[in-house]
N, C-alpha and C positions, 0 to 999 in steps of 0.2 A: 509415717507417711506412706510405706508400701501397701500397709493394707489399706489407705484411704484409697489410692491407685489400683486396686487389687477387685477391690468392694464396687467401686464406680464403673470397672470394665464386665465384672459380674452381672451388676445388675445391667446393665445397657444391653447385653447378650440377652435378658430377662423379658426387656422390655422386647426387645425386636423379638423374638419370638411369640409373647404373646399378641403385641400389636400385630407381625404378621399372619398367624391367625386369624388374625381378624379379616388382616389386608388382602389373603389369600382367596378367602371365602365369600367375600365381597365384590372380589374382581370377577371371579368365577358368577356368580349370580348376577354381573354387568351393576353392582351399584357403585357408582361414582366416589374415589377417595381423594380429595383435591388435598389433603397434607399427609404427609407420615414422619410423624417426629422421635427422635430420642430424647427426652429429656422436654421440661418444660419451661416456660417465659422467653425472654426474647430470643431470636435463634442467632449463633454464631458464624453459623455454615447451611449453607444447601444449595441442594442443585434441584432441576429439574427434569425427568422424564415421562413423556404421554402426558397425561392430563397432572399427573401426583407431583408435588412438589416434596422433596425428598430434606428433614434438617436435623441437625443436630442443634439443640437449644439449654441455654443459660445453666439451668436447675435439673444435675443429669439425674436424681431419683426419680424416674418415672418415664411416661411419655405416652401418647395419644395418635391414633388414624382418626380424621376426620373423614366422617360419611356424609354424602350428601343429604339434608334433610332430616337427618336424625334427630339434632339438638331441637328442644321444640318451640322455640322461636324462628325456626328456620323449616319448620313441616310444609314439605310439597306434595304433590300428586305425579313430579314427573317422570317418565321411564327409569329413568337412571337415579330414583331419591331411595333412601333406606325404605320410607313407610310406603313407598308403592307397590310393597314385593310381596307375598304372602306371608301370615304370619312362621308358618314351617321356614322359612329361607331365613329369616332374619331369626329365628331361635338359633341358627345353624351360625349365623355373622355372632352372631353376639358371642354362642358358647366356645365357639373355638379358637377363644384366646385364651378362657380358662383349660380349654383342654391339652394345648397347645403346651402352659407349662407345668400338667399334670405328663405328658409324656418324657416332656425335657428331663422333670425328675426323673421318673421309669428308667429312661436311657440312658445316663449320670451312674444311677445306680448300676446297673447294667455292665456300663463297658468295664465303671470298676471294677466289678467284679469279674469280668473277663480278663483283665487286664495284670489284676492283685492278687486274685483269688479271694475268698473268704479268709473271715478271722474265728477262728474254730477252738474249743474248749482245748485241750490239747492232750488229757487225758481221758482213760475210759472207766475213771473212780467216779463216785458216787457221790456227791456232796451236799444231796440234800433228797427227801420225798416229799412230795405234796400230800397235805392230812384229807384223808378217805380216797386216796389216787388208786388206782390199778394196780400201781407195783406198793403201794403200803399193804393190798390184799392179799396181793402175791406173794407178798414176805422178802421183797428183797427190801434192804437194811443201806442207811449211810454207810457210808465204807465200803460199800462190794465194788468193785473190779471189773466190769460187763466184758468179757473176752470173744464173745460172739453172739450174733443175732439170729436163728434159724437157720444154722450150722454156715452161717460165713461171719469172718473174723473184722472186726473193730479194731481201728488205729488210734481213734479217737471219737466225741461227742458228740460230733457231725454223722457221723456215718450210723452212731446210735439211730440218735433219731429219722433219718432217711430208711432205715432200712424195717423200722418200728413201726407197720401198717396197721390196718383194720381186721378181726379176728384173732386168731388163733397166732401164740408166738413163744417161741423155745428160747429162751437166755440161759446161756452158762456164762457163771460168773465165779472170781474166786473171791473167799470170805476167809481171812486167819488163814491162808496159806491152802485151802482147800477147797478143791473145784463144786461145786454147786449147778444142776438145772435145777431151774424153773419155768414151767409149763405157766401161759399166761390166758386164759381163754376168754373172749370176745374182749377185744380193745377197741374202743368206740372213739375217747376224745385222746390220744397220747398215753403212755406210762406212768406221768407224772412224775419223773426224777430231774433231780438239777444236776449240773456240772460240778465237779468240784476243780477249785482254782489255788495251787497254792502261791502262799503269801511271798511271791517275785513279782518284781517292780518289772513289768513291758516296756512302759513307754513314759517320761517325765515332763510335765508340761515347763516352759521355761518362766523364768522369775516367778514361780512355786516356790510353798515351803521347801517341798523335797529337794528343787534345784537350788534353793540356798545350803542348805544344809550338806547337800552333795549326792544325796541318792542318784545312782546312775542303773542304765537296763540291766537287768538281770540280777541283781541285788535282791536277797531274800531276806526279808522280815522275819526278826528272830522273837523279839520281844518288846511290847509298850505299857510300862509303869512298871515293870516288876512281873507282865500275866506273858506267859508264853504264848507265840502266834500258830498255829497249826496248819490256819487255811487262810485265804484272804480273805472270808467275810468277818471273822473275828477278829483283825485291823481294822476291816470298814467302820465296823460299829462300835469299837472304843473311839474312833477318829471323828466319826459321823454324830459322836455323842458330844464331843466336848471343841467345841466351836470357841476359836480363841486362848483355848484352855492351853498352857503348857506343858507337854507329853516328855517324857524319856525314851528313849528309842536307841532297841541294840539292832544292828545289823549284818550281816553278812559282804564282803564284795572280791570278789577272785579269791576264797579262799581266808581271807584274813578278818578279824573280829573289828569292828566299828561302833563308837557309841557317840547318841547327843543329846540334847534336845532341839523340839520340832514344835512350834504355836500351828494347828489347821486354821485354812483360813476358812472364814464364816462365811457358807454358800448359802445358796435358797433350794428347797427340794420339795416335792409332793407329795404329801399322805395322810391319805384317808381326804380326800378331794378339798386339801387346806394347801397352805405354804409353810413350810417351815424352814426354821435354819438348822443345817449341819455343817460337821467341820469339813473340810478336805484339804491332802495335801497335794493335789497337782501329780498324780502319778494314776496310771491303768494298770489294771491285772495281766500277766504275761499271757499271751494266747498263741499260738502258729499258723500260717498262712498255707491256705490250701486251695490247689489247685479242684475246679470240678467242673464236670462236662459243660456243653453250651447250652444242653436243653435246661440243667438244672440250674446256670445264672441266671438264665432269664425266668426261671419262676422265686428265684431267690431278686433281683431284683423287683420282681410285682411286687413281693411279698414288705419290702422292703418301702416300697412306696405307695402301699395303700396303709401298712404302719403308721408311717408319718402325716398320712391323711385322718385315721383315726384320732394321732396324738393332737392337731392340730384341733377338728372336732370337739374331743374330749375338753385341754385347753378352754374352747371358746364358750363351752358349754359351762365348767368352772366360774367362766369369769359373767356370764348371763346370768347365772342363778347366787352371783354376788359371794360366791364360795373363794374365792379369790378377784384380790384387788384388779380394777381397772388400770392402776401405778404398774401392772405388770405387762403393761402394752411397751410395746416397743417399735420404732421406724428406723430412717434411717440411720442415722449418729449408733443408734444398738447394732444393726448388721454391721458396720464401720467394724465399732468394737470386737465384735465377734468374730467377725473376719479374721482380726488382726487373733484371737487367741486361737484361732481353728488353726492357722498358719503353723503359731506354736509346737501344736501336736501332730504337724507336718503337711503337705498336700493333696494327702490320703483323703485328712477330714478335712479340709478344707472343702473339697469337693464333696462332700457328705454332705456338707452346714449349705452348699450351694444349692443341692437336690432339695433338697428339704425347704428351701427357703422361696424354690420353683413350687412345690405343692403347696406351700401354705401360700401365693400369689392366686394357684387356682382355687381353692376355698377361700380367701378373700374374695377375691371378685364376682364369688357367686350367689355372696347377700344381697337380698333384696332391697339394695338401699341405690335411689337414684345418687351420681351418676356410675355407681358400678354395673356391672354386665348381667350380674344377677336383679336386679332391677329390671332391663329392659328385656331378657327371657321373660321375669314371670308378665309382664304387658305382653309378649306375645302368648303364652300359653293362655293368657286369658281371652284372647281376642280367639285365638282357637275353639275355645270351651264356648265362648258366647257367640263368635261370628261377627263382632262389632270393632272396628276400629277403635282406638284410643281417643277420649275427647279431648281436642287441645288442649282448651283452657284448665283442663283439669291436670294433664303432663307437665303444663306449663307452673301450676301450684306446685305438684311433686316433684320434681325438678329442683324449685325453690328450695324446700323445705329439706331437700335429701341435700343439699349444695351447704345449707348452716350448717346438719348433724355432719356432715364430712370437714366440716371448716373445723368445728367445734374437737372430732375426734382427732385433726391434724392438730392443733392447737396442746391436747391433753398427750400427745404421743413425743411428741415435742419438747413438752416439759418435763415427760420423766428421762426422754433420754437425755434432758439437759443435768437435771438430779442426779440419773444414777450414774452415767456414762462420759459428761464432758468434762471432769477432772481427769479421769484416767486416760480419755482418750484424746484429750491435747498435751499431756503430760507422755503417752507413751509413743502415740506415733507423730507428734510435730516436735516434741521436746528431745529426741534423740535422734 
């Protein structure tokens, strides 16, 4: 029930900021907003101020600013109508609601990290190189120790790569106990080394295998089936391999030896632009939080949500070219769920899963499909390009026809969150 509570005051924050986007840039260019709703069907609550009737309504996933004249059964020519204004004005109404919660992400990510710090490799060992990278030419080796960067010192991953520019670059690093430079000349795309992470439990998701079984933070993975664990991607991938399978698992915990077994539960993951299943047991790789300036959050927050613009992209790109299922759509009842597991892993991610869920709002709303905002953009860009108004009758067809494909997509989004989602999620948050 908290996260049904939790999820419905997210998104209604979600909506009001996109709709006011809208509502903002519309007032400013004098077009007429006679409602501004949260949530949609019949209304519960509202008031009213100036011309805008202000409500809160039935169905809180959503919600809508009526403009005067827009819808186009209702196309006017008067001062104050949407289609009276030039096309430039109303590209500007329309796009800044998607922009509106492309910043909300930005800012999300942002304070967190003002607020949290980042979540940083924690070591300055070597745990992996990329084949034909920079540093495979260089000769630095898994296993090296990077102890400084162009003669200043590394605490850790983070500071690796921030200090790892373009040209010329000095690493000393220790190998077997002995200090190593290496001169690296013209670095163009990064060094190409990974972090290495050893196999200690960070952070445990709840009703996990690991949380059944007892794994708690800082618990170090000693051994599964009998293969010794080294690093944590050699747990990933005995765990990631065998979905359902039941595992023997030794452990570590303050010192004292622990053994059990452990079944991974069966997830979904991406590769090689497919779905498949892997196991996982509900726990993160251990990392440290670190504090960094304010110029460098906020380019680590862009960085962070123009990522999730990509994955979002990519995603939709997947599932266009039929590479993965359409059943992989999700609405509301999946945010419900997800809420409720981001919660889990505490209100760090939960406001991650929130960011994230503000950008993929602004890439939704910018397909071309009537009645989303990407729709009535590209009629304006078009009216630009040609100089010609929209022809009613013809807005009035597309309209139509974009009203079934959205009926329709409501309808298929619906059913799988009822498939995949409403057992567990009237079972987890109305059942307890």
């Amino acid at each position: 029930m908290i996260a049904f509570i939790v999820a419905v005051i997210l998104l209604g924050i979600l909506v009001v900021v996109h709709e006011g986007g809208h509502f903002i840039v519309a007032k400013v260019s004098k077009i007429s907003a006679p409602i501004f709703s949260i949530g949609f069907g019949p209304k519960i609550f509202s008031f009213k101020r100036g011309e805008t009737e202000y409500r809160i309504s039935a169905i809180p996933f959503g919600g809508y600013v009526k403009l005067k004249g827009m819808e186009p059964g209702e196309y006017t020519e008067e001062e104050n109508a949407f289609y009276s204004k030039s096309p430039l004005i109303r590209l500007g109404v329309v796009l800044a609601g998607p922009i509106s919660n492309f910043i909300l992400g930005f800012l999300i990510f942002w304070m967190m990290i003002i607020f949290t710090g980042v979540e940083v490799p924690p070591f300055t060992k070597v745990g992996g190189i990329e084949k034909a990278s920079t540093a495979e030419k260089s000769g630095i080796e898994k296993g090296d120790s990077i102890i400084s960067v162009n003669g200043k010192k590394v605490k850790d991953f983070y500071d690796i790569e921030n200090l790892i520019g373009k040209g010329n670059v000095e690493v000393a690093l220790i190998r077997e106990n002995k200090k190593l430079d290496v001169h690296i000349p013209r670095i163009k795309k990064g060094l190409g080394i990974l972090p290495f992470f050893p196999p200690i439990v960070g952070q445990v998701e709840k009703h996990s295998p690991a949380d059944s079984l007892g794994l708690k933070n800082g618990d170090r993975i000693l051994m599964i089936n009998g293969k010794k664990i080294d690093e944590w991607e050699d747990m990933k991938n005995i765990v990631a391999n065998s979905p359902g399978k039941r595992l023997s698992i030794q452990w570590k915990h303050n010192g004292k030896m622990f053994s059990g077994n452990i079944v991974p539960k069966k997830a979904q993951s991406i590769k090689n632009d497919s779905i498949i299943s892997i196991g996982i047991l509900g726990i993160v790789s251990y990392s440290k939080t670190k504090r960094i300036p304010l110029y460098l959050s906020f380019i680590e927050g862009g960085k962070r949500a123009i990522f999730s613009t990509y994955q979002m992209l990519y995603n939709l790109g997947l599932i266009i070219k039929r590479k993965v299922s359409a059943k992989e759509l999700g609405g509301p009842v999946a945010i419900v769920y997800l809420t409720g597991k981001s919660l889990e892993f505490g209100w760090k991610n939960l406001f991650a899963f929130f960011a994230i869920i503000s950008i993929n709002l602004f890439i939704v709303n910018l397909i071309p499909l009537p009645p989303l905002d990407g729709a009535h953009a590209l009629l304006s860009l078009v009216e630009m390009i040609t100089k010609k108004k929209p022809n009613k009758k013809a807005m009035e067809i597309i309209e139509q026809i974009g009203f079934v494909i959205i009926m329709l997509l409501i309808i298929l989004v619906f059913y799988n969150d009822t498939v995949r989602f409403g057992g567990k999620f009237i079972g987890r948050f109305f059942g307890k």
